[in-house]
C-alpha positions as CSV (number, residue, x, y, z in Angstrom):
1,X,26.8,9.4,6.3
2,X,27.4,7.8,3.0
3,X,25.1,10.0,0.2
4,X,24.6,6.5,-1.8
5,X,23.2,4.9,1.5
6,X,20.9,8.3,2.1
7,X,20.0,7.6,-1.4
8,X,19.0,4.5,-1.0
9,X,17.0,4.9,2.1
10,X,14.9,7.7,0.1
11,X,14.2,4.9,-2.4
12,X,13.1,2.4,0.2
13,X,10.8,5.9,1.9
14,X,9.4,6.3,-1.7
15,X,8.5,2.9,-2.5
16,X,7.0,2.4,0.3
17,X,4.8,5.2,0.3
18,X,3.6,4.2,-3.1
19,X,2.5,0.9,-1.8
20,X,0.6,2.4,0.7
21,X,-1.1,4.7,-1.5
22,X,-1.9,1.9,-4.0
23,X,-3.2,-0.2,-1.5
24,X,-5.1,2.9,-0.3
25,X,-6.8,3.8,-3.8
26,X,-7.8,0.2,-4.7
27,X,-9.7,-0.1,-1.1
28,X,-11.7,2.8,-2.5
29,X,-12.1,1.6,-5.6
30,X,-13.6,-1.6,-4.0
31,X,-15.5,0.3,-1.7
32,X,-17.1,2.6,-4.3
33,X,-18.2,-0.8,-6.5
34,X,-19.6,-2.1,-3.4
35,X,-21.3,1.1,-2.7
36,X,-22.9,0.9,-6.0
C-alpha cells in the first residue's frame, strides 16, 4: 500500500477520534452545569 494513502487514513483515524472526544467532554461539561 501507498505510505501517503496510509498516511492519510491515520489523519482521517485521528480526526475522528478528536471529534468524538470533544463531543464527549462538552456532554460532561453540560451535564456537570446541569448537575449544579
Amino acid at each position: 500500500m501507498d505510505l501517503r494513502v496510509c498516511n492519510a487514513r491515520n489523519l482521517v483515524i485521528v480526526a475522528c477520534r478528536n471529534d468524538l472526544n470533544i463531543q464527549a467532554s462538552q456532554r460532561q461539561a453540560q451535564l456537570q452545569a446541569n448537575g449544579t
